[in-house]
CHARMM-style PDB file with segment names, atoms N, HN, CA, C and O in Angstrom:
ATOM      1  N   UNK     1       0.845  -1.176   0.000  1.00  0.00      PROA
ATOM      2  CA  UNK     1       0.000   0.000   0.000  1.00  0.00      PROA
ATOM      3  C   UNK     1       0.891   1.239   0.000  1.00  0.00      PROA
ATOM      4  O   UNK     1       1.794   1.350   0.828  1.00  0.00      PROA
ATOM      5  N   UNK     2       0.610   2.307  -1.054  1.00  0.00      PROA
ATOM      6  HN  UNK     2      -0.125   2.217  -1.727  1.00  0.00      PROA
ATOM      7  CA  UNK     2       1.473   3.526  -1.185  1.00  0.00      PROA
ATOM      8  C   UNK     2       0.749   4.572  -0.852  1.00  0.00      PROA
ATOM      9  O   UNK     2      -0.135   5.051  -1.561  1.00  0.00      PROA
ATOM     10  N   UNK     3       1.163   5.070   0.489  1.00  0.00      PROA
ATOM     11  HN  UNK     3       1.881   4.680   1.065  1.00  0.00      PROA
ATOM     12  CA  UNK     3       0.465   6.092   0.872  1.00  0.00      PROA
ATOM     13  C   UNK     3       1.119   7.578   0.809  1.00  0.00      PROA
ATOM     14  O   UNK     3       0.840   8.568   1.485  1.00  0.00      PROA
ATOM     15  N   UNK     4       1.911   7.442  -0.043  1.00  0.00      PROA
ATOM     16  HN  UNK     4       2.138   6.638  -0.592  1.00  0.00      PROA
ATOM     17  CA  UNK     4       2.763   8.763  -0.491  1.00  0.00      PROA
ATOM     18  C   UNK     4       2.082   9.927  -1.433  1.00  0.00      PROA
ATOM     19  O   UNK     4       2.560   9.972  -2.566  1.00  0.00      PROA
ATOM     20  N   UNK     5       1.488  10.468  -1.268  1.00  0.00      PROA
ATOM     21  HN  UNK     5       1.100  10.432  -0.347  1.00  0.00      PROA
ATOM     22  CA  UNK     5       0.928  11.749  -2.541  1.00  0.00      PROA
ATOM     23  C   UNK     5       2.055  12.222  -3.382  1.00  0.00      PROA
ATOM     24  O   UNK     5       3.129  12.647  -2.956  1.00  0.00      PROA
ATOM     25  N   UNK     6       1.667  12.093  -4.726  1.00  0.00      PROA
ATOM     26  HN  UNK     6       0.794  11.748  -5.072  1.00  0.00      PROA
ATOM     27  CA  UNK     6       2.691  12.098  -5.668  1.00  0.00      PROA
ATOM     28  C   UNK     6       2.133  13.577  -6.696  1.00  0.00      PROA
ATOM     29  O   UNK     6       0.948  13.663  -7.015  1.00  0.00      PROA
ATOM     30  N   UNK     7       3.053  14.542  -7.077  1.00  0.00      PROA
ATOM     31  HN  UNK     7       4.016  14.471  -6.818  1.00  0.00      PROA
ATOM     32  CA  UNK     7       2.872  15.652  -7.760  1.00  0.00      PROA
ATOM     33  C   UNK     7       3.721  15.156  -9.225  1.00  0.00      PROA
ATOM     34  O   UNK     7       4.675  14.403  -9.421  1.00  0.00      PROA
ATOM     35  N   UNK     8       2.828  16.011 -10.140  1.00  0.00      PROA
ATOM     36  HN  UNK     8       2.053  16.623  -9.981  1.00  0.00      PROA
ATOM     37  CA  UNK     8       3.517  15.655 -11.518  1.00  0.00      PROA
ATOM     38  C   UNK     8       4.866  16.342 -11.675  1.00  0.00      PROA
ATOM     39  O   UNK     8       5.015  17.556 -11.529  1.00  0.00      PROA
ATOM     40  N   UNK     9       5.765  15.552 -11.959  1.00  0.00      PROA
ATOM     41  HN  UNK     9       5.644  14.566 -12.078  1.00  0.00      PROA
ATOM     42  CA  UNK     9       7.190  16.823 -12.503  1.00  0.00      PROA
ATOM     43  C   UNK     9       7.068  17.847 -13.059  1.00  0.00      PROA
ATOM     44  O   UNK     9       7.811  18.812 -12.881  1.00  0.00      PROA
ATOM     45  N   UNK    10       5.904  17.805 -13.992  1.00  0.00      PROA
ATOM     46  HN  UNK    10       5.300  17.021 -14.137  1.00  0.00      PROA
ATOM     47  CA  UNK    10       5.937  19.227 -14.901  1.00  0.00      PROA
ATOM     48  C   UNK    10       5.493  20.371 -13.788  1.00  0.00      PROA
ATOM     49  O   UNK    10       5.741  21.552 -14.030  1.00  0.00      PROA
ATOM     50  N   UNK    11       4.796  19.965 -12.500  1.00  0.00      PROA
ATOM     51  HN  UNK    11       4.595  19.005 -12.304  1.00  0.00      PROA
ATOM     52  CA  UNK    11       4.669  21.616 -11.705  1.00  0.00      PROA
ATOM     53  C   UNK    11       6.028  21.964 -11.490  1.00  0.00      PROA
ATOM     54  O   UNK    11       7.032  21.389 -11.069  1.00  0.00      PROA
ATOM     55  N   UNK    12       5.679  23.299 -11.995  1.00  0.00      PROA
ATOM     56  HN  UNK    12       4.863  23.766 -12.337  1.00  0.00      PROA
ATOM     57  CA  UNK    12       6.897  24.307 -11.281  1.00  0.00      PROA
ATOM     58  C   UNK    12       6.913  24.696  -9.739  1.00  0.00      PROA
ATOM     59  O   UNK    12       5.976  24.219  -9.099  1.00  0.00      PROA
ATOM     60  N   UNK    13       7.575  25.272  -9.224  1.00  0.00      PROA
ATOM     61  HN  UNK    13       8.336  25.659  -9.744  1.00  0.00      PROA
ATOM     62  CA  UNK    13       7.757  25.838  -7.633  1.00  0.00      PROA
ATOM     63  C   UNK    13       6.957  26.442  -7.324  1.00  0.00      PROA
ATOM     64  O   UNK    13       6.493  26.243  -6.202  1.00  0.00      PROA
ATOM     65  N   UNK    14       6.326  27.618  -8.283  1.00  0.00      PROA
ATOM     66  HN  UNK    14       6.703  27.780  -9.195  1.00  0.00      PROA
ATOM     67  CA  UNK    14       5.254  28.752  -7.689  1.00  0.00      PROA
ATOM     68  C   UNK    14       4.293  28.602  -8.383  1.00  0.00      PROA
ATOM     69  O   UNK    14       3.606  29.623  -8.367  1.00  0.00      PROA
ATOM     70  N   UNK    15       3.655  27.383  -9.353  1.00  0.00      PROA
ATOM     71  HN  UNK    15       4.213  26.554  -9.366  1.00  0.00      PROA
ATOM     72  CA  UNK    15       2.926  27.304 -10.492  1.00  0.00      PROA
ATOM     73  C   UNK    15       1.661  26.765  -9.075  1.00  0.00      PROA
ATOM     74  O   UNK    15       1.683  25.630  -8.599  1.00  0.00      PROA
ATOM     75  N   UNK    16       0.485  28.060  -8.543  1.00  0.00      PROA
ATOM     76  HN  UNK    16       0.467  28.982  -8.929  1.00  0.00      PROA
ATOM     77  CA  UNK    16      -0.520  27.607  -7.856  1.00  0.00      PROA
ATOM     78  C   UNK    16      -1.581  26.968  -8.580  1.00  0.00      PROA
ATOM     79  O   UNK    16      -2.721  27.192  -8.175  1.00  0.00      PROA
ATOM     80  N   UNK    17      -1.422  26.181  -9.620  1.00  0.00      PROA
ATOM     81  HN  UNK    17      -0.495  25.999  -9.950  1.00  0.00      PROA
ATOM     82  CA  UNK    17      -2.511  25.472 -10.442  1.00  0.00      PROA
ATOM     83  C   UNK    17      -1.832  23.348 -10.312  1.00  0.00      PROA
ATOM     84  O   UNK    17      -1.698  22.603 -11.283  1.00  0.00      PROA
ATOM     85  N   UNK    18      -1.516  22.915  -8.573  1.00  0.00      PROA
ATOM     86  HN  UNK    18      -1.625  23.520  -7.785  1.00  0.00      PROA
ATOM     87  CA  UNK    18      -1.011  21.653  -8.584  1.00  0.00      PROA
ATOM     88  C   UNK    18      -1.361  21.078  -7.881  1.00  0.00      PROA
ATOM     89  O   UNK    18      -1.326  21.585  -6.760  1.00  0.00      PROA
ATOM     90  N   UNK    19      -2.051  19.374  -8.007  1.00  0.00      PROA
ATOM     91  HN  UNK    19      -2.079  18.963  -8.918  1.00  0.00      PROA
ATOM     92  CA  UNK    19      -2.686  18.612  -7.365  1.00  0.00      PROA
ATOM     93  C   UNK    19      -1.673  17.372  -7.108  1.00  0.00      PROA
ATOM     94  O   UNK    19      -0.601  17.236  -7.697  1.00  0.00      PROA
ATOM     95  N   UNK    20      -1.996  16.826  -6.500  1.00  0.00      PROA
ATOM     96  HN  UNK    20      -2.867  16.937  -6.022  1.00  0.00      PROA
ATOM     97  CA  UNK    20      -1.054  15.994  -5.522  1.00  0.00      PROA
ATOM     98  C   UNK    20      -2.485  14.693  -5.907  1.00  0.00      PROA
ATOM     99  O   UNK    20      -3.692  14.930  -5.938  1.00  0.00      PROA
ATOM    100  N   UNK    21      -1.454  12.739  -6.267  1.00  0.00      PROA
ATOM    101  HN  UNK    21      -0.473  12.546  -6.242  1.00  0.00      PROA
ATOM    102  CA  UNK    21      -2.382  12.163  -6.432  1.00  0.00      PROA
ATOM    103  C   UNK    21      -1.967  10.619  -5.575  1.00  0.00      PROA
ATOM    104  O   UNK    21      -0.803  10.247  -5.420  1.00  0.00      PROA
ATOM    105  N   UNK    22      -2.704  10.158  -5.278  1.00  0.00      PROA
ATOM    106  HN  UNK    22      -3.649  10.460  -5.404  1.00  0.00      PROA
ATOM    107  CA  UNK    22      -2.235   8.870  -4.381  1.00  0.00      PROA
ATOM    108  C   UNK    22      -2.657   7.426  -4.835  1.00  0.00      PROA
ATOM    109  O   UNK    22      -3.514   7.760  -5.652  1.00  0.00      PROA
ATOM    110  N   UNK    23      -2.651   6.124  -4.870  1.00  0.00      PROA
ATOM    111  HN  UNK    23      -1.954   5.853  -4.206  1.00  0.00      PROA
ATOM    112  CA  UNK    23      -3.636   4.964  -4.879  1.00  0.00      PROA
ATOM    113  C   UNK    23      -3.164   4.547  -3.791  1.00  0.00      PROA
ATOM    114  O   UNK    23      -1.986   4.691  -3.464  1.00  0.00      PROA
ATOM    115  N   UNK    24      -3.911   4.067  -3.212  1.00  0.00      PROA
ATOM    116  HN  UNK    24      -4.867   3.950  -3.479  1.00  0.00      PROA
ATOM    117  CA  UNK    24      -3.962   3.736  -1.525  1.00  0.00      PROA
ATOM    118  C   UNK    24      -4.025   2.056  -1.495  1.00  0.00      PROA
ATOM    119  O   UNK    24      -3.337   1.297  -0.813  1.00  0.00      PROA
ATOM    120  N   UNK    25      -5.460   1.610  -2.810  1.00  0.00      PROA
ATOM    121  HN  UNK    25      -6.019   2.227  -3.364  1.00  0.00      PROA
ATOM    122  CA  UNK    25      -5.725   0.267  -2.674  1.00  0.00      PROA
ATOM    123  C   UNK    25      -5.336  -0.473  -3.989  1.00  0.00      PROA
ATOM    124  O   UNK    25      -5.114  -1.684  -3.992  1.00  0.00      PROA
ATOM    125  N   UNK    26      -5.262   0.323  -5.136  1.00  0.00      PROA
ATOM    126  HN  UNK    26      -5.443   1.306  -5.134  1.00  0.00      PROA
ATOM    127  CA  UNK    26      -5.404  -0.360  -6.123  1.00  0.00      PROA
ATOM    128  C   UNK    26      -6.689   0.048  -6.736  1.00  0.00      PROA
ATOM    129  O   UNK    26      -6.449   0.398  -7.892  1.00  0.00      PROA
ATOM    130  N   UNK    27      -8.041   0.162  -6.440  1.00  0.00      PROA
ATOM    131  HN  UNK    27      -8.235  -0.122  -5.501  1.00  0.00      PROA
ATOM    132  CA  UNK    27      -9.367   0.663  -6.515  1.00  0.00      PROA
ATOM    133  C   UNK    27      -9.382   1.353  -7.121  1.00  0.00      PROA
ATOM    134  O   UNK    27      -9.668   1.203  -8.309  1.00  0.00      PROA
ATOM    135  N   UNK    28      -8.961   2.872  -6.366  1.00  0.00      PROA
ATOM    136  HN  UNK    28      -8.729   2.994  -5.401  1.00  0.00      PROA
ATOM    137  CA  UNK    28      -9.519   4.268  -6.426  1.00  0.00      PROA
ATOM    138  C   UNK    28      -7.989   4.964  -6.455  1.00  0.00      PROA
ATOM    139  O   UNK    28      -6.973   4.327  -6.178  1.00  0.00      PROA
ATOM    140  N   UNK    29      -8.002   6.319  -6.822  1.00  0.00      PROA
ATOM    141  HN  UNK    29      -8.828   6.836  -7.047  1.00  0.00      PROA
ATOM    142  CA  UNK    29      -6.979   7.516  -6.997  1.00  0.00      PROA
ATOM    143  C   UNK    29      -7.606   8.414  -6.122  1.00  0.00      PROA
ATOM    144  O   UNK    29      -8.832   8.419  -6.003  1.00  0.00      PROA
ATOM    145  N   UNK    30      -6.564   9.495  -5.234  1.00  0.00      PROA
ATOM    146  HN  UNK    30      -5.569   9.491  -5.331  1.00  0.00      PROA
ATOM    147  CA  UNK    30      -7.039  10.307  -4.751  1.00  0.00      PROA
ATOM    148  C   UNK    30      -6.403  11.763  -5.170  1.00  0.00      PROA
ATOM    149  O   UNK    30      -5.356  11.795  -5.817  1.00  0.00      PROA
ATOM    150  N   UNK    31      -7.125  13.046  -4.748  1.00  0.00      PROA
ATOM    151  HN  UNK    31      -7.975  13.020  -4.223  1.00  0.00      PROA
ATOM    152  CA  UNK    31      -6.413  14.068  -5.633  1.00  0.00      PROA
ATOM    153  C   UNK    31      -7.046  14.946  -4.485  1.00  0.00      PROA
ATOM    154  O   UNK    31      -8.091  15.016  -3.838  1.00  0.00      PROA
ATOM    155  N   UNK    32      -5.676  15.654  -4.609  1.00  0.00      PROA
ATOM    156  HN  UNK    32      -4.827  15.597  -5.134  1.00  0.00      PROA
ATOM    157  CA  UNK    32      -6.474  16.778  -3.493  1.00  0.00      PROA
ATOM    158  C   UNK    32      -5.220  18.225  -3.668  1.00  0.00      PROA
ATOM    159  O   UNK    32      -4.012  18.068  -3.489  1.00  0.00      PROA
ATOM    160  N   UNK    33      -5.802  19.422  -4.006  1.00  0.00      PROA
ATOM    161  HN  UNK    33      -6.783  19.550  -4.151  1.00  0.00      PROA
ATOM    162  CA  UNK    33      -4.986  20.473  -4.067  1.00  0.00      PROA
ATOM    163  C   UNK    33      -3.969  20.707  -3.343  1.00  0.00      PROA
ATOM    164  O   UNK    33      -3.906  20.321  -2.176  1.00  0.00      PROA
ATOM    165  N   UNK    34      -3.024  21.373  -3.936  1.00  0.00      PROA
ATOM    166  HN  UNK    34      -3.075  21.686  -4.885  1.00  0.00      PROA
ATOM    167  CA  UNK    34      -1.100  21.185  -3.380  1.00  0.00      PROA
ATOM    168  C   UNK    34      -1.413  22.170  -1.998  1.00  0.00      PROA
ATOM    169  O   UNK    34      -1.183  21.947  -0.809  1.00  0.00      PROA
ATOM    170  N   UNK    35      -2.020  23.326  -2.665  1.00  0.00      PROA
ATOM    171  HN  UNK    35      -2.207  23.507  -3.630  1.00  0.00      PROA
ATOM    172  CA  UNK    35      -2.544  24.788  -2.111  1.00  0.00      PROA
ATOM    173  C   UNK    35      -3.501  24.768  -0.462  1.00  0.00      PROA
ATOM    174  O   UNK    35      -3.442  25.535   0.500  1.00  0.00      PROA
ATOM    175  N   UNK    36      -4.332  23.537  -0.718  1.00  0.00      PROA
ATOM    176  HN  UNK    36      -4.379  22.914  -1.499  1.00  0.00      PROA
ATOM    177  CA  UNK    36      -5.175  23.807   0.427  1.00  0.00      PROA
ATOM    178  C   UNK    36      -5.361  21.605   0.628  1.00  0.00      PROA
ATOM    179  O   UNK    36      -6.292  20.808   0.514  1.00  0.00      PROA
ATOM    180  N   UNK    37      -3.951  21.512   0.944  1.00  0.00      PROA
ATOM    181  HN  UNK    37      -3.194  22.160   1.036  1.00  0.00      PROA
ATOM    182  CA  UNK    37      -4.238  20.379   1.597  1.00  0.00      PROA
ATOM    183  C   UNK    37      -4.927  19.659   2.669  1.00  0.00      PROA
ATOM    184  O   UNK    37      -5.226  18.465   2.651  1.00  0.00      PROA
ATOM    185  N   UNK    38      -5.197  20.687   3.807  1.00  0.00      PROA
ATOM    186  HN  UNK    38      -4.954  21.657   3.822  1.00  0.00      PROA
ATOM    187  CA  UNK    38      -6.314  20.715   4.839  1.00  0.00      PROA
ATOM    188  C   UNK    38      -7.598  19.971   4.145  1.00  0.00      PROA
ATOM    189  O   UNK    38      -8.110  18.873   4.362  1.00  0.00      PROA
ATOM    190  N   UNK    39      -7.847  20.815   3.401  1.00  0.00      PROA
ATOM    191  HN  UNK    39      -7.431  21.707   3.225  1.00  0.00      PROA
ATOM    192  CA  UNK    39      -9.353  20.744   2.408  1.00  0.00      PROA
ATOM    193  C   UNK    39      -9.994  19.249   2.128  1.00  0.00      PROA
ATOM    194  O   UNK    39     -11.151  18.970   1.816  1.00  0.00      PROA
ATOM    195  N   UNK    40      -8.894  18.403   2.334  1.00  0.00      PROA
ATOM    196  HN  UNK    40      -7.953  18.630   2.587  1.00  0.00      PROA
ATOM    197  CA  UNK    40      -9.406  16.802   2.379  1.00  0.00      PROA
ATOM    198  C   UNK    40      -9.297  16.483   0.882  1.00  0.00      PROA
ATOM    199  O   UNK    40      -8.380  17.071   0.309  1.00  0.00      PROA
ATOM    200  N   UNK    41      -9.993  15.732   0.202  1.00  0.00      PROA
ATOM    201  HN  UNK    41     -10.738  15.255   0.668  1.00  0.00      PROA
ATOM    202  CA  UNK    41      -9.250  15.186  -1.206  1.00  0.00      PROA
ATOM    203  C   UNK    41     -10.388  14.516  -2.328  1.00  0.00      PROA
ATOM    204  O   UNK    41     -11.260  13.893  -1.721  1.00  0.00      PROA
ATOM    205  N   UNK    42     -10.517  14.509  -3.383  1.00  0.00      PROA
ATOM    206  HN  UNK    42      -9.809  15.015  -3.876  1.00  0.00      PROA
ATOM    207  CA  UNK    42     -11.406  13.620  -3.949  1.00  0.00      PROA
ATOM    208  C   UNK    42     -10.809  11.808  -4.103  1.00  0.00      PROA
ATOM    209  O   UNK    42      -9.721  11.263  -3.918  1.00  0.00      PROA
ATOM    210  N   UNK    43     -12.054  11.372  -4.492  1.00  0.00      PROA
ATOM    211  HN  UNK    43     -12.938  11.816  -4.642  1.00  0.00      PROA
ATOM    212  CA  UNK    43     -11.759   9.900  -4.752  1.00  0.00      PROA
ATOM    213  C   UNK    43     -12.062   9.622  -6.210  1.00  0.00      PROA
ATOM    214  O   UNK    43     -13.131  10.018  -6.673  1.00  0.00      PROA
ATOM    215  N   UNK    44     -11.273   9.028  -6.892  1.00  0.00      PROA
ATOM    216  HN  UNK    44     -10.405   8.706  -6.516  1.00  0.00      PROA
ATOM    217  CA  UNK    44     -11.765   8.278  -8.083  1.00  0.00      PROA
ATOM    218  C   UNK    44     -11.426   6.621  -8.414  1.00  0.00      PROA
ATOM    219  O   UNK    44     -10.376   6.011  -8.213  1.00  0.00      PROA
ATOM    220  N   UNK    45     -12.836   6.089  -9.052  1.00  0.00      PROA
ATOM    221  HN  UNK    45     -13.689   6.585  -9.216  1.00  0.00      PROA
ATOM    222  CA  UNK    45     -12.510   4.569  -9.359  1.00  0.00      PROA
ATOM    223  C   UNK    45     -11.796   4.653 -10.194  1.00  0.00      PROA
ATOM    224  O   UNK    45     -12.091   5.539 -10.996  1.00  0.00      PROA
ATOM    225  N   UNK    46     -10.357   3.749 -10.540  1.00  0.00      PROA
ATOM    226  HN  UNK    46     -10.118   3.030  -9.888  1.00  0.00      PROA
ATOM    227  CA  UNK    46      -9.470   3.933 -11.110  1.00  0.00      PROA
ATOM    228  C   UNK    46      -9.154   4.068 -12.231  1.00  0.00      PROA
ATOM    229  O   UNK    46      -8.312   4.782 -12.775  1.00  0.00      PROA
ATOM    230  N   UNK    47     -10.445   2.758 -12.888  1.00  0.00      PROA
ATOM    231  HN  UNK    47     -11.129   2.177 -12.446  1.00  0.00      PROA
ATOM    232  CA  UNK    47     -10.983   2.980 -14.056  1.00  0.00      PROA
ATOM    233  C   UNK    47     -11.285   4.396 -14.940  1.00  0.00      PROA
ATOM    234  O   UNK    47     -11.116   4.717 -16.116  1.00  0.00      PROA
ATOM    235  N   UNK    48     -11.815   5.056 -13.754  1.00  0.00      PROA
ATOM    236  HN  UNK    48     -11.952   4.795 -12.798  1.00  0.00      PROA
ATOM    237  CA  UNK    48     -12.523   6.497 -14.173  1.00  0.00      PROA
ATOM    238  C   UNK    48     -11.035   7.369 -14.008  1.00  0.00      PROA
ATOM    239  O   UNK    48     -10.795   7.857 -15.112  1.00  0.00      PROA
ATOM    240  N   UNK    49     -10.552   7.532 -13.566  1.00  0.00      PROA
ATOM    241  HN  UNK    49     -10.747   7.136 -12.668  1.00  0.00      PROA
ATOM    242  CA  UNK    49      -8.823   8.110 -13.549  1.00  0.00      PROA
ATOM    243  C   UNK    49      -8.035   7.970 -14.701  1.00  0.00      PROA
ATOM    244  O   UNK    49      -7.423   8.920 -15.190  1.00  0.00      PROA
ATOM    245  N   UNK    50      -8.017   6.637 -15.238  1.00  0.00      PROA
ATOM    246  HN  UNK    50      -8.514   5.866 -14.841  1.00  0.00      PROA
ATOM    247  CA  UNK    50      -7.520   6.183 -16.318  1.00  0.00      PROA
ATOM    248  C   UNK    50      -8.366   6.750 -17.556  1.00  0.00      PROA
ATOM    249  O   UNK    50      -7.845   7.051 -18.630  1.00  0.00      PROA
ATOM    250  N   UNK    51      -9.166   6.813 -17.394  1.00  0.00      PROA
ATOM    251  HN  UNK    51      -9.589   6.567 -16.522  1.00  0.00      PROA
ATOM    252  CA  UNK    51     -10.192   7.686 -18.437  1.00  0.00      PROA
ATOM    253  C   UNK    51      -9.689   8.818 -18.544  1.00  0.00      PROA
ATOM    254  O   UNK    51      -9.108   9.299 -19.517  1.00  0.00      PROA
ATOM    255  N   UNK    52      -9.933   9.334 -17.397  1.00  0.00      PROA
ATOM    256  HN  UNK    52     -10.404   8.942 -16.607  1.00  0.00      PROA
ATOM    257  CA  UNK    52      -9.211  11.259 -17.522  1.00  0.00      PROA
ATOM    258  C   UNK    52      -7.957  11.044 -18.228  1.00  0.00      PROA
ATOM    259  O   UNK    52      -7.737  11.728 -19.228  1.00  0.00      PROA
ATOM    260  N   UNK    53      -7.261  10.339 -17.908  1.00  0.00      PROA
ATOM    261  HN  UNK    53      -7.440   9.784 -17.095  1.00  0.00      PROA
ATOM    262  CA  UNK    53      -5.850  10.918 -18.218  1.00  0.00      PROA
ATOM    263  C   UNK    53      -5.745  10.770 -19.604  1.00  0.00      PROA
ATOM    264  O   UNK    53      -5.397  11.725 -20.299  1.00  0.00      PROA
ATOM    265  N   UNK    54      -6.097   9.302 -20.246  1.00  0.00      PROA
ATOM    266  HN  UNK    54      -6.379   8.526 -19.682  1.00  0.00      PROA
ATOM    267  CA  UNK    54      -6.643   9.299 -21.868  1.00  0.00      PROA
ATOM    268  C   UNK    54      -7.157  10.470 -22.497  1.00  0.00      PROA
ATOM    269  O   UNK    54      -6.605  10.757 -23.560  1.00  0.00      PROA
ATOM    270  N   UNK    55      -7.961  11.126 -22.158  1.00  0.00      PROA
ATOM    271  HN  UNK    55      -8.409  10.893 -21.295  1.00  0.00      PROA
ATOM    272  CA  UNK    55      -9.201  12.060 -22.278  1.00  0.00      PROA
ATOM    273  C   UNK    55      -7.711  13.272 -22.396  1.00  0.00      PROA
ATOM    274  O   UNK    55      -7.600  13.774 -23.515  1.00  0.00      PROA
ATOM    275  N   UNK    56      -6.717  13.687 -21.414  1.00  0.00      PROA
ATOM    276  HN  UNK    56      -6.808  13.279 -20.506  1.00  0.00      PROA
ATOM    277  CA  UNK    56      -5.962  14.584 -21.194  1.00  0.00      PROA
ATOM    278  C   UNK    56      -5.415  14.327 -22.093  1.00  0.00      PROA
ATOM    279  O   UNK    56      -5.539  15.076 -23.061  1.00  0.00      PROA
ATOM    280  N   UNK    57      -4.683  13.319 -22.176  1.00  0.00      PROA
ATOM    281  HN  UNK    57      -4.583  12.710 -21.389  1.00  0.00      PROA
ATOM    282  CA  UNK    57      -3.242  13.222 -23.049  1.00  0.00      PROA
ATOM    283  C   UNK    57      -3.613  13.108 -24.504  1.00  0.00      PROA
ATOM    284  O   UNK    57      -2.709  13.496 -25.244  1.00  0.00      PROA
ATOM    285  N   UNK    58      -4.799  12.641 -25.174  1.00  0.00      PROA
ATOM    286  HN  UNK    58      -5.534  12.326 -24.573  1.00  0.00      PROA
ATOM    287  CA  UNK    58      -5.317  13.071 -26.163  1.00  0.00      PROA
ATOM    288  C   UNK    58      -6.091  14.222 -26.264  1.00  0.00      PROA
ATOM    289  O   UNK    58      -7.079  14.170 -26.997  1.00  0.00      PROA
ATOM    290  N   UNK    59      -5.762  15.541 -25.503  1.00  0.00      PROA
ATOM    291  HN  UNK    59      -4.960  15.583 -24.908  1.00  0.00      PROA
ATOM    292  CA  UNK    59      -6.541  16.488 -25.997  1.00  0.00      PROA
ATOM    293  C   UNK    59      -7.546  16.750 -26.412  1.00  0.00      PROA
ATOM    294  O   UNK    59      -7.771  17.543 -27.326  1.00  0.00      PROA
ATOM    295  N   UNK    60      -8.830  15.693 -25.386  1.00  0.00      PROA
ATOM    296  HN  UNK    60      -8.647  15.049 -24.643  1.00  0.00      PROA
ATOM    297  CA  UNK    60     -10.365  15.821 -25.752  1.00  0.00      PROA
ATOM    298  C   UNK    60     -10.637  16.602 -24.478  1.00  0.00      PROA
ATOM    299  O   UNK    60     -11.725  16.192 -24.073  1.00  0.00      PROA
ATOM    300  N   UNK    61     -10.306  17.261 -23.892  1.00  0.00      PROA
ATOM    301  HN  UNK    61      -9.422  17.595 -24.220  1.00  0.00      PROA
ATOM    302  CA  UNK    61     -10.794  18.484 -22.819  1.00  0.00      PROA
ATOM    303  C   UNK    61     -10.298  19.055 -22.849  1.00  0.00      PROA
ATOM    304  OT1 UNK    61     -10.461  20.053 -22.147  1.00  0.00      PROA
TER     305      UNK     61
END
């Protein structure tokens, strides 16, 4: 189990647009702003994570 929150390399130092992402079980992804970590975090089924990032890296959003 990796309970480390992981940021993408491409944020820069002062770039306030960076989310921090975790898998805890294998399941689900979690994401929760660099900025207001207090704030608690979303959950996604992993499936649905893997979607986004498809969705990103082909430039359909």
């Amino acid at each position: 189990m990796n309970e480390s929150w992981r940021k993408s390399s491409y944020s820069g130092g002062n770039d306030p647009n960076c989310v921090e992402c975790r898998s805890l079980d294998g399941y689900r992804v979690d994401m929760r702003d660099t900025r207001n970590r207090r704030l608690g975090h979303l959950a996604f089924p992993v499936g649905e994570w893997a979607a986004l990032l498809a969705d990103v890296r082909a430039d359909r959003l």
